[in-house]
PAZAKE-442022 format. One record per residue (C-alpha): residue number from 0; chain; residue in one letter; x, y, z. Coordinates in steps of 0.5 Angstrom, whole numbers, plus 500, padded with zeros to 3 digits. Layout:
N
[NUM; "A"; "a"; [X; Y; Z]];
...
end
This chain:
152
[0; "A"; "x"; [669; 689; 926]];
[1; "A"; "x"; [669; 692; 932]];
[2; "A"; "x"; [667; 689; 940]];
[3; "A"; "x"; [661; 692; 943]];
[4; "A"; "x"; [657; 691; 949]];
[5; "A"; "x"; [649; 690; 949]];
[6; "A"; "x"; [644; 688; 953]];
[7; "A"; "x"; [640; 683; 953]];
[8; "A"; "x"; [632; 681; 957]];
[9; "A"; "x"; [629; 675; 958]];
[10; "A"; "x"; [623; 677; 958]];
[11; "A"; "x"; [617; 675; 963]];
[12; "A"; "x"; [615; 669; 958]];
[13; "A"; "x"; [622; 667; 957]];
[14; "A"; "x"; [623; 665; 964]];
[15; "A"; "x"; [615; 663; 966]];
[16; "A"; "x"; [616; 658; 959]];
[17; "A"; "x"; [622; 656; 962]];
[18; "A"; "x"; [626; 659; 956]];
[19; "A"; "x"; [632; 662; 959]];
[20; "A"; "x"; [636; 657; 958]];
[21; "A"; "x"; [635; 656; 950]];
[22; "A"; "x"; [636; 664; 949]];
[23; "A"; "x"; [643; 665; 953]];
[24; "A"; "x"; [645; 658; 949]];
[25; "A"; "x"; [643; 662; 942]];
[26; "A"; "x"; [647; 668; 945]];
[27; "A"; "x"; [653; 664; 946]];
[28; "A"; "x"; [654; 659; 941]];
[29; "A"; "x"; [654; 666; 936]];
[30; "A"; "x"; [661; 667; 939]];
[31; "A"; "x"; [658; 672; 944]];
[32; "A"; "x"; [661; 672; 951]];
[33; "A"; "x"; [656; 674; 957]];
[34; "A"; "x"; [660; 679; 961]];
[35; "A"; "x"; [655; 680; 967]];
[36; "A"; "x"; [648; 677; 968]];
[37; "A"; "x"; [642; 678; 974]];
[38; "A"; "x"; [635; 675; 975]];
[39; "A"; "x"; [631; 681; 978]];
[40; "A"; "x"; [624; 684; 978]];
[41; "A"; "x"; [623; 692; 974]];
[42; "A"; "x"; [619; 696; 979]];
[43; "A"; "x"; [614; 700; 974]];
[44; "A"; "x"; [619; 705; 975]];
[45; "A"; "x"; [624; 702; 972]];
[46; "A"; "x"; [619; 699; 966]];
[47; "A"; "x"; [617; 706; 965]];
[48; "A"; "x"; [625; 709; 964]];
[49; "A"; "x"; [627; 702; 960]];
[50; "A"; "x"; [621; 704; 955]];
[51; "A"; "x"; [622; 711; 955]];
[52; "A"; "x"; [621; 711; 948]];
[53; "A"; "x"; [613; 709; 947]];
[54; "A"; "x"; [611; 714; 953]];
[55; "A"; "x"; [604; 716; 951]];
[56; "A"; "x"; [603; 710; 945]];
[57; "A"; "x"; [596; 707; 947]];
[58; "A"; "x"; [600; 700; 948]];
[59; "A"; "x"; [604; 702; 953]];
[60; "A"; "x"; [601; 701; 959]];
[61; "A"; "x"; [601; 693; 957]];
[62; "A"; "x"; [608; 694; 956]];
[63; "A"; "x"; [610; 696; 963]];
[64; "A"; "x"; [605; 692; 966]];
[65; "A"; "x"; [607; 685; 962]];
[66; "A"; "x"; [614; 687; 963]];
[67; "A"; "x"; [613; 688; 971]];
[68; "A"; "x"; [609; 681; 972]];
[69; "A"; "x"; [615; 676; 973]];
[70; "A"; "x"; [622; 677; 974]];
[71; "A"; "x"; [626; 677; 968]];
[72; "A"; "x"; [633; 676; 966]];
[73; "A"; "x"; [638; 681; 965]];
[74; "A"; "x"; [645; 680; 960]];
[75; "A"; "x"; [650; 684; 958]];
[76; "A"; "x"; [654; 681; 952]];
[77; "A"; "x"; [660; 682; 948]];
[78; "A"; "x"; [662; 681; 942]];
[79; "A"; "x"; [664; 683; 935]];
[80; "A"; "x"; [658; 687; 933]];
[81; "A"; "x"; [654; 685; 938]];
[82; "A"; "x"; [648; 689; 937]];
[83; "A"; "x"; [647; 687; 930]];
[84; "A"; "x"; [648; 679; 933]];
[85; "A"; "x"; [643; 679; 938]];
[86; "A"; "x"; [638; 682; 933]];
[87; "A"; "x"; [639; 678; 928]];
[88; "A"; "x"; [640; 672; 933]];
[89; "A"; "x"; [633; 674; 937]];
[90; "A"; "x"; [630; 676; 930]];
[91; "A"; "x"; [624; 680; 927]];
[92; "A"; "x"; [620; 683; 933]];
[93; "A"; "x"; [614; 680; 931]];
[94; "A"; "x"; [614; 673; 932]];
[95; "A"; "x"; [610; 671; 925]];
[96; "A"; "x"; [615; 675; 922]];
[97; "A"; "x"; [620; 672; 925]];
[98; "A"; "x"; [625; 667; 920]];
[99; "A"; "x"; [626; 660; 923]];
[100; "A"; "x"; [632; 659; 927]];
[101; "A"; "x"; [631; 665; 930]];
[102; "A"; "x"; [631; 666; 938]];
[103; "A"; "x"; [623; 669; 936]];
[104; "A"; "x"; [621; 665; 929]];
[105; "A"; "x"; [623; 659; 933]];
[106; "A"; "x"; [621; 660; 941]];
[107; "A"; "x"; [616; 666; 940]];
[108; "A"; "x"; [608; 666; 940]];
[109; "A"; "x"; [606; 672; 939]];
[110; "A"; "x"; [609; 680; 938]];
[111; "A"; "x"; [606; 682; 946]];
[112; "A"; "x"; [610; 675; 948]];
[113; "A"; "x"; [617; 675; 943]];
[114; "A"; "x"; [622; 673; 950]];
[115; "A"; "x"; [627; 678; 948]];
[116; "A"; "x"; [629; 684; 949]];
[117; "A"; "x"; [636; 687; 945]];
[118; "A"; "x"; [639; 694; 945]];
[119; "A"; "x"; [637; 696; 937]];
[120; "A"; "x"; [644; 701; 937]];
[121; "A"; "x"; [650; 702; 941]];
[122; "A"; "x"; [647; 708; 944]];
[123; "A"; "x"; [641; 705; 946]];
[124; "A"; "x"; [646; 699; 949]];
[125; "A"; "x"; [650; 704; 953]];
[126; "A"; "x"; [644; 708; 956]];
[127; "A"; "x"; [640; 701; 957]];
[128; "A"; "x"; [646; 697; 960]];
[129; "A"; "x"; [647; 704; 966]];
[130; "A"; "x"; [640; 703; 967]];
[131; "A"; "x"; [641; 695; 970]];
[132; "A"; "x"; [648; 695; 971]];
[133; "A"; "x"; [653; 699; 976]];
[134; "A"; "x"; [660; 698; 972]];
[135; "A"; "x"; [662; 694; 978]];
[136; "A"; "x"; [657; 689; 976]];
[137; "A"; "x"; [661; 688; 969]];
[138; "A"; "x"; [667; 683; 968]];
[139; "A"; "x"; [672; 683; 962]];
[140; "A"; "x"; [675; 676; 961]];
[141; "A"; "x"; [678; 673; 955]];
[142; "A"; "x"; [675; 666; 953]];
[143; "A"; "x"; [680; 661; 949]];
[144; "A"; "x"; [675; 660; 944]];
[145; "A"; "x"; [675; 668; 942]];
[146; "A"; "x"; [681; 666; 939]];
[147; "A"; "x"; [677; 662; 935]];
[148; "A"; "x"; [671; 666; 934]];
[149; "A"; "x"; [675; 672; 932]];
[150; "A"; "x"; [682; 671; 929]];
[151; "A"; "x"; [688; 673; 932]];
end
């Protein structure tokens, strides 16, 4: 097992249904330490770097559209293998797919409204987390519960 740093979206819908809350809860109750956090709006720019990956798919366009239309939530969070937690925490993309006790199989409505975005790799993580934090925005700290999470 091996500490890692991911980041983590509440997505437009996540905070327009007022979610945010339930989704941060999730994330911290499987051990993950939340590490720094901000309310901000993604520019088109900004949507059009964060999904550079999908360029020229035809749902593209939509994508950048939804994820610009509200303030969304971003997280940086830390844990043992956080990446493989927050994406097993936030289940199947596709909300209809999604296993009950998941952030998405038990929150989400459809696959263009699943509430959560989570790095799917420590390279993605680390390129992601640039894009919405300077280093200074990051705070390392030690919670006493880690020594129960984790073990000595």
């Amino acid at each position: 097992m091996s500490t890692e740093q991911t980041l983590v979206l509440v997505k437009p819908d996540g905070v327009q249904r007022a979610l945010a809350g339930a989704v941060i809860s999730r994330l911290e109750a499987r051990g993950l330490r939340i590490v720094a956090m901000k309310m901000l709006r993604l520019t088109p720019e900004m949507a059009r770097r964060h999904y550079g990956a999908h360029v020229g798919k035809a749902f593209f366009p939509g994508l950048v559209e939804f994820i610009t239309s509200s303030p969304v939530i971003a997280m940086v969070v830390e844990g043992q293998n956080a990446v493989e937690m927050v994406r097993r925490t936030m289940g199947a993309t596709d909300p209809l797919q999604a296993q009950p006790g998941t952030i998405r199989g038990d929150l989400g409505v459809d696959i263009g409204h699943n509430l959560v975005h989570g790095s799917d790799s420590l390279e993605s993580a680390a390129q992601e987390i640039r894009l919405f934090f300077s280093p200074e925005e990051i705070l390392s700290y030690e919670r006493d519960v880690d020594r129960w999470i984790t073990g000595p």
